[in-house]
C-alpha positions in Angstrom: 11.3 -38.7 22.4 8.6 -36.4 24.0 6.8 -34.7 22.1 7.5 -30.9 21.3 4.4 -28.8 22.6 2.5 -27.5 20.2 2.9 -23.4 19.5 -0.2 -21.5 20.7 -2.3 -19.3 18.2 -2.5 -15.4 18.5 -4.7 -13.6 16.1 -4.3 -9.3 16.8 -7.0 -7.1 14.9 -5.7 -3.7 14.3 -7.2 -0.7 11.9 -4.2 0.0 10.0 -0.3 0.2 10.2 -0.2 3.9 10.0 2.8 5.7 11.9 1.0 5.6 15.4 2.2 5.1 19.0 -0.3 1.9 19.3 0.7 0.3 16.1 4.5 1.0 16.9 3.6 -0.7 19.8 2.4 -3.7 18.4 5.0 -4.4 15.9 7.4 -4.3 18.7 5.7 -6.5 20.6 5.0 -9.0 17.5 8.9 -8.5 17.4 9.3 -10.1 20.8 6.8 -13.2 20.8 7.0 -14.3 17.0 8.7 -17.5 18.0 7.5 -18.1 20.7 3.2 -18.2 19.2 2.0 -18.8 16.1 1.0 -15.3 15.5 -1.7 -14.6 13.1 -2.5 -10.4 12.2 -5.8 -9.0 10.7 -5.5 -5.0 9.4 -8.5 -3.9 8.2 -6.4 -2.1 6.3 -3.4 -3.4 5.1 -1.8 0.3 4.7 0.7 2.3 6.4 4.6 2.5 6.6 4.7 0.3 9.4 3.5 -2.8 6.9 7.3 -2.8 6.2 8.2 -3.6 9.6 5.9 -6.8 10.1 8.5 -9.3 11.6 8.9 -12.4 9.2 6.9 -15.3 10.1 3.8 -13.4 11.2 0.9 -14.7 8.6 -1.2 -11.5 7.3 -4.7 -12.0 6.8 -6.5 -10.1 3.9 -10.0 -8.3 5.4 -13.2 -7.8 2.6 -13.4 -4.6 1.0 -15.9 -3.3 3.1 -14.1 -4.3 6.2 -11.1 -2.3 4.9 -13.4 1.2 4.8 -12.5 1.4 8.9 -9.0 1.0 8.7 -8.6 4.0 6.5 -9.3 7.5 5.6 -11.3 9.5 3.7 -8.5 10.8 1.8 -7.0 7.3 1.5 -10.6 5.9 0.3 -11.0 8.6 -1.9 -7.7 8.0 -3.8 -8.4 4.3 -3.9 -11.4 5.5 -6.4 -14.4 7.6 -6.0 -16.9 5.1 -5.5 -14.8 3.5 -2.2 -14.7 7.6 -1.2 -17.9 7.8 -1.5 -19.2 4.8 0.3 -17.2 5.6 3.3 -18.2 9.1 3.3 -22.0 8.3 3.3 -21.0 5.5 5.8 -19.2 8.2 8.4 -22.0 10.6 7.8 -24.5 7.4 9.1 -22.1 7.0 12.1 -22.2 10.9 12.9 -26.0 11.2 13.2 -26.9 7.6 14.3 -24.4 5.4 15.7 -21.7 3.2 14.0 -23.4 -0.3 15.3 -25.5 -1.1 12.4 -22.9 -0.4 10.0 -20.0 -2.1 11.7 -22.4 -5.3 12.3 -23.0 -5.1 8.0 -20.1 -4.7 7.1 -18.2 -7.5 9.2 -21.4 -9.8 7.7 -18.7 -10.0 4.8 -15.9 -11.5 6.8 -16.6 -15.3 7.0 -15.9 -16.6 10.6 -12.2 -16.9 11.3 -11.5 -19.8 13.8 -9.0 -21.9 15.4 -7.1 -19.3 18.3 -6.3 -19.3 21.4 -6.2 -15.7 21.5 -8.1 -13.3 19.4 -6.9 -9.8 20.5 -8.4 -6.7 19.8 -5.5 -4.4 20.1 -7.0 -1.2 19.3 -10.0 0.3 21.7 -13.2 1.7 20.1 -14.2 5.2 20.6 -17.3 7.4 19.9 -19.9 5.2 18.4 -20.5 8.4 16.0 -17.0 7.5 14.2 -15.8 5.7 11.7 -12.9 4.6 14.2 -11.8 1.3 15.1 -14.6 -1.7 15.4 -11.2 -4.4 16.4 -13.5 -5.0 19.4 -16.9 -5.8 17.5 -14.6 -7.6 14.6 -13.1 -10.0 17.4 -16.2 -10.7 19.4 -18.4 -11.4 16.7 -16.0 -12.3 13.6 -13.4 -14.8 15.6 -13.9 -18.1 17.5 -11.2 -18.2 19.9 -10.6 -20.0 23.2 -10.4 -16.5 24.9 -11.0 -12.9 23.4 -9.2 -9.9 24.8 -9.3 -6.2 24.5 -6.4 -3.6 25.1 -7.2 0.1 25.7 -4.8 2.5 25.1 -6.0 5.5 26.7 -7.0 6.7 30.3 -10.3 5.5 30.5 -11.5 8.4 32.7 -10.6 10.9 30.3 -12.1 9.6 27.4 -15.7 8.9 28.8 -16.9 11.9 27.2 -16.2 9.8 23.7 -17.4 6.3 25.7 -20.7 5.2 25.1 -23.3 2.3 26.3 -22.2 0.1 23.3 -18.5 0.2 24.2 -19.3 -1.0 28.1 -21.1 -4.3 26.7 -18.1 -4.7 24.4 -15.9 -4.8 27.4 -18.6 -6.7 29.1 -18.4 -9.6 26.4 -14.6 -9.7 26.5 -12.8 -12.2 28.7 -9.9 -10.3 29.2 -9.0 -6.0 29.2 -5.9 -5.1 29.3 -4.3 -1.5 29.7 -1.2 -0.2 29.3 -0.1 1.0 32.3 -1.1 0.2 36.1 -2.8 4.0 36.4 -4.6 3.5 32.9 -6.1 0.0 35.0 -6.8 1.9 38.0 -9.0 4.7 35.6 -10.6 2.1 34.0 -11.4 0.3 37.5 -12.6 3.9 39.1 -15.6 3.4 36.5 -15.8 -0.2 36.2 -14.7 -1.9 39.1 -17.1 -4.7 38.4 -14.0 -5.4 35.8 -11.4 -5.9 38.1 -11.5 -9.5 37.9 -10.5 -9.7 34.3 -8.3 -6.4 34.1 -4.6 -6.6 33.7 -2.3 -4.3 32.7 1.0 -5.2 30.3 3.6 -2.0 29.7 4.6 -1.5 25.7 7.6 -3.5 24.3 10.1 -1.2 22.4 12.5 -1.8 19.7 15.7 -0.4 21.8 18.6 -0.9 18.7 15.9 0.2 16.0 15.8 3.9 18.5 19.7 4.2 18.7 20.1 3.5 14.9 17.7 5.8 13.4 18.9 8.5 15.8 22.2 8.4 13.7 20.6 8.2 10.6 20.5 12.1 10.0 21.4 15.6 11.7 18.2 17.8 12.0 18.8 21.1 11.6 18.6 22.5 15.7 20.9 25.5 16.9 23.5 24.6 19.3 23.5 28.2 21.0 20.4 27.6 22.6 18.4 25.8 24.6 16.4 22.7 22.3 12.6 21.8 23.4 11.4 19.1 21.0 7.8 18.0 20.7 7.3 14.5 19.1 3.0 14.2 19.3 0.2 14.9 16.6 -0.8 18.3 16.4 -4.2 18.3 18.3 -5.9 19.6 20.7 -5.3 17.1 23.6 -1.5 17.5 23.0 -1.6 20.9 24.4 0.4 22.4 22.1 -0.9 26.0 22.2 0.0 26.0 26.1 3.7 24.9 25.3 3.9 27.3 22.2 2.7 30.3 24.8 4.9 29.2 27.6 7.8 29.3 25.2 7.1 32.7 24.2 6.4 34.0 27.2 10.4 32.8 28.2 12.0 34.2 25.3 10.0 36.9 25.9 12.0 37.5 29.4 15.3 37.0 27.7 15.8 33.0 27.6 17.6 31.7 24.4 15.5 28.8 23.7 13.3 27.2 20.9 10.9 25.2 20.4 10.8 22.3 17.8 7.5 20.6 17.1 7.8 17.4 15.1 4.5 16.1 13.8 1.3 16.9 12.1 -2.4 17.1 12.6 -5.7 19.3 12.1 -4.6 21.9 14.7 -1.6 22.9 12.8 -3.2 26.4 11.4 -4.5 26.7 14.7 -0.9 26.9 15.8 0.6 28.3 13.0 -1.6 31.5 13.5 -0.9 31.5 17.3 2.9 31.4 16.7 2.1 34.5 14.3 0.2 36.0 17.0 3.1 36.0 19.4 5.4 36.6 17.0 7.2 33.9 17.6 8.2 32.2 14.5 12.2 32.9 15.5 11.8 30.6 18.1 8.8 28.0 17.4 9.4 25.6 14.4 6.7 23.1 13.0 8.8 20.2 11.8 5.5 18.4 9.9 5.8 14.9 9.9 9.2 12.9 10.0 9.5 9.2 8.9 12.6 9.3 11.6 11.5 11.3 14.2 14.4 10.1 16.4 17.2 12.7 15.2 15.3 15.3 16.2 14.6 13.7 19.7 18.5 12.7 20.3 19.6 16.5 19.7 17.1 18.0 21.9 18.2 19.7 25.2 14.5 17.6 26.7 11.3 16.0 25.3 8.2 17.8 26.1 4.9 16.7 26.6 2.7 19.2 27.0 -0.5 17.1 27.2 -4.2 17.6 28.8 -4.0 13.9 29.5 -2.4 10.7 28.3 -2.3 7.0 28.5 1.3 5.9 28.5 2.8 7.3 25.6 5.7 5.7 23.6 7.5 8.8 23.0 8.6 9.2 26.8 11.0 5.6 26.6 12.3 6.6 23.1 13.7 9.6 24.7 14.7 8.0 27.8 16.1 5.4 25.8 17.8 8.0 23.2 19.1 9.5 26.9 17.3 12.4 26.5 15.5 13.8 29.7 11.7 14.3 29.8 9.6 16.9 30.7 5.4 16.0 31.0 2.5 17.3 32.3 1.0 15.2 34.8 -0.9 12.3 33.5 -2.1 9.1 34.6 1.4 6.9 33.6 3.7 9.9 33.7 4.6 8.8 37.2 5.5 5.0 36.3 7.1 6.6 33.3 9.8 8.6 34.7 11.5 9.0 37.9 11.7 12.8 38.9 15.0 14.0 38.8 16.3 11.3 37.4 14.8 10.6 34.5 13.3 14.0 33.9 10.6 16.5 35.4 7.2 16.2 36.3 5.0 19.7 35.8 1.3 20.3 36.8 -0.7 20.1 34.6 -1.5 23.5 33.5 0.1 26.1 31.6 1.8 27.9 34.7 2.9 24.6 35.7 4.7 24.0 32.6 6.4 27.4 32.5 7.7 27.4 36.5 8.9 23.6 35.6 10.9 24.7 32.4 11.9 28.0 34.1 13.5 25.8 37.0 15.4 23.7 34.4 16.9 26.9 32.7 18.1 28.5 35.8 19.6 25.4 36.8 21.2 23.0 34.0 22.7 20.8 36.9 19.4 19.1 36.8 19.5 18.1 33.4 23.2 17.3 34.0 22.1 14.9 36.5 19.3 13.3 34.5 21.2 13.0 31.6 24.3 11.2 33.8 21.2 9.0 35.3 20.1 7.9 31.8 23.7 7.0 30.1 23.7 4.2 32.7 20.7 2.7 32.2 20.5 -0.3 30.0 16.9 -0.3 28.8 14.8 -4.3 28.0 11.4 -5.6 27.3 11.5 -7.9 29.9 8.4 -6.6 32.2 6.5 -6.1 29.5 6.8 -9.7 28.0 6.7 -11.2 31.5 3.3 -9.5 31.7 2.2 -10.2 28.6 2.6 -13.7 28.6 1.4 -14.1 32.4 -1.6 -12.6 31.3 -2.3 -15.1 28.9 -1.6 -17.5 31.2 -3.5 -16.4 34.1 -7.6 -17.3 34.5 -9.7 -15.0 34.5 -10.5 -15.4 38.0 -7.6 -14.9 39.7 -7.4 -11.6 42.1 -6.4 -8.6 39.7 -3.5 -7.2 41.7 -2.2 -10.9 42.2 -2.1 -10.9 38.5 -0.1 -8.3 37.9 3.7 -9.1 38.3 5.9 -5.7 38.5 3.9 -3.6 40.3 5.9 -1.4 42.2 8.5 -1.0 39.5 9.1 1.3 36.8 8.0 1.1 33.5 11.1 -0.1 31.5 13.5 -2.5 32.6 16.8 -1.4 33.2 20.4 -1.9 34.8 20.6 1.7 36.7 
């Protein structure tokens, strides 16, 4: 009898299992390769309401105590006791006026040497080295013997060099593989570090399809049917661009369109907006939601999605409305154009806030365009199966080969479907 070949070993490193588009990501794609690898997962902190949804037969490794400090809050350290709050706050203050290096390097000293992988994946990029954020990439390369160590970056690269920093490049440097998440977050990383480009790959994000369609049943938000129904799913900060969408809805009413505007989520610019929407006086027609454990109601009664974002990387939200077969409306971005297909799928604005309010004003003075998106989308039948093609030909691929030979899918669009 031959013999059966033995199951490879994955190990991811992630900060937490907070409600996040990168860890919904990765518990969807642990989802879709658990029997296929022996899949090992390291949270620094193992907190967050996405613990639940660890798929069974992943193993969970426990991090020290001082590894956990940079998988959570201040708030959460502080409510753990007063001595873990206090340790992390002197630690951040450190990382604000020095750099995080020193600290990151001590407090990994407590994590013995995990070994044995094939894989050890960082699945969560660092930032500013003057925050207490992340470290998966420092944790892997200097915590984890593995036969090959690889880094994913969630984010358009371009955009986020005002946070990038010396340390970060050698991180990269170190790592045998990068991957992104979309082929225009690979070509921003490669338009600063071509040098790269023979280790660079780029996977799209699994989704949990029948998780989507269940949830959006689960309840009835409370939207009016008499009007027009613009629903932002995104944390409340300044990148989102929120302000801009709350003033472009305003400025509509304003000219006699019934519409509102229904922002689901929560973050540090919420008195920001909540004194902008008392500004305008717009409070009749702009509702803050706050956070939602099932944002997905709220997504499946809107009219369109709405991303009103400075930039993004390829965000999550866009095929959980296309799957929910809800059209899209985004600001340009780096992905948005893999993302959807215009007039299909939904609407592609520039990005600025006169492009968002002539691209919502052409939707409301003609609902045949939804119409046809919407009759688009109800044929679609949505998979993973690009995704986990890419993901496992990147692991099988050396890290030699020719990057765009590497890359299988890359004219098509970023979810598989049956249109």
């Amino acid at each position: 009898m031959e013999k059966m070949q033995e199951k490879k070993k994955l190990l991811f490193v992630i900060t937490n299992l907070e409600t996040g588009g990168i860890q919904k990501a990765l518990i969807n794609l642990l989802n879709e390769i658990k029997d296929r690898y022996d899949v090992y997962l390291y949270p620094f902190s193992l907190t967050g309401p996405l613990c639940s949804d660890i798929p069974e037969g992943i193993t969970v490794l426990k991090s020290t105590r001082l590894i956990e400090l940079w998988g959570l809050s201040q708030q959460q350290a502080a409510a753990i006791s007063a001595a873990k709050g206090l340790l992390r706050g002197l630690i951040a203050l450190y990382c604000k006026f020095f750099s995080n290096t020193i600290p990151l390097w001590l407090t990994q000293l407590t994590q013995k040497k995990l070994s044995g992988f094939d894989y050890a994946i960082a699945y969560r990029q660092d930032s500013s080295c003057h925050s207490m954020y992340s470290g998966c990439m420092d944790f892997v390369l200097n915590r984890v013997n593995a036969g090959q160590k690889i880094a994913y970056l969630h984010y358009d690269y371009l955009k986020a060099l005002e946070y990038d920093c010396v340390h970060t490049r050698e991180l990269l440097k170190r790592m045998d593989k990068i991957v992104c998440v979309s082929r225009g977050c690979l070509k921003s990383l490669l338009t600063v570090h071509p040098d790269f480009a023979d280790k660079s790959f780029y996977t799209y994000n699994c989704y949990d399809f029948e998780e989507i369609l269940t949830k959006s049943t689960l309840s009835e938000p409370d939207l009016d049917s008499d009007c027009f129904n613009l629903v932002i799913a995104a944390r409340i900060s300044e990148e989102k661009g929120i302000d801009r969408a709350v003033r472009v809805v305003s400025r509509l009413a304003g000219e006699g369109y019934r519409l509102k505007l229904h922002v689901v989520g929560e973050g540090m610019q919420r008195p920001i907006i909540e004194n902008l929407i008392r500004e305008l006086e717009a409070g009749s027609f702009i509702k803050l939601h706050g956070n939602q454990d099932n944002p997905y109601p709220y997504i499946a009664a809107a009219d369109i999605l709405m991303l009103s974002s400075y930039h993004e990387a390829a965000p999550m939200v866009i095929g959980e409305a296309k799957t929910l077969r809800v059209p899209v409306l985004t600001t340009e971005s780096v992905s948005a154009g893999e993302q959807i297909k215009v007039g299909q799928e939904g609407f592609i604005c520039h990005n600025s806030e006169q492009g968002m309010y002539d691209s919502l004003k052409m939707i409301l003075d003609n609902p045949h365009l939804l119409e046809n998106c919407r009759t688009y989308l109800s044929g679609c039948r949505f998979n993973n199966q690009e995704g986990l093609h890419q993901f496992e030909a990147m692991l099988a691929s050396p890290v030699s080969a020719p990057v765009l030979k590497r890359i299988p899918g890359a004219a098509e669009s970023r979810l598989n479907h049956g249109c």
